[in-house]
N, C-alpha and C positions, 0 to 999 in steps of 0.2 A: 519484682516488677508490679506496680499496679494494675488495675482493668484501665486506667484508660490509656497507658501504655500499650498494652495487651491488642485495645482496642484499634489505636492507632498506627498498630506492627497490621494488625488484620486488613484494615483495611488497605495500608501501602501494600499489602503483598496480595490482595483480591483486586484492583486494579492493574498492577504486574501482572496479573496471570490474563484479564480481560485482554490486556493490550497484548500480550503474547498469543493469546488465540485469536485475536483481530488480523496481526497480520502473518501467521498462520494459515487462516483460512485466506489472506488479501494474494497472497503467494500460490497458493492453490487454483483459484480461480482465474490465475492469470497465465499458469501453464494450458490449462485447460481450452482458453481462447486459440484460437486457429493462423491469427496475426498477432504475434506478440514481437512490439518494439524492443527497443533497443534500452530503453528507459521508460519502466513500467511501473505502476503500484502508487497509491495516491494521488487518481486523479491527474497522471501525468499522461498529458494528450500530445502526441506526433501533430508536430505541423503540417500542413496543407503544402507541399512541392510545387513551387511555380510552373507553369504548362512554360516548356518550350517551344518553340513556335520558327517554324524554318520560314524563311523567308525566301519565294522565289524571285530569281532575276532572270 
């Protein structure tokens, strides 16, 4: 194998490991939260639940 082989394994597998401790830690912080949805992790935000509203007759 050449160095820029070498170079180009190094660096696919140092970004593999960045994004493996990204969401690592992204999973971590979300046990951690007190309200955790249903469908968590990346910015994924729970909609707003329309107010019910009784209506008296």
């Amino acid at each position: 194998m050449t160095s820029g082989i070498i170079e180009i394994w190094a660096g696919i597998l140092g970004l593999a490991y960045l994004a493996g401790a990204g969401l690592y830690f992204e999973m971590i912080s979300t046990r951690k939260r007190s309200h955790v949805s249903a469908s968590h992790g990346f910015g994924h935000h729970t909609r707003p639940q329309p107010l019910k509203i009784r209506h008296s007759r």
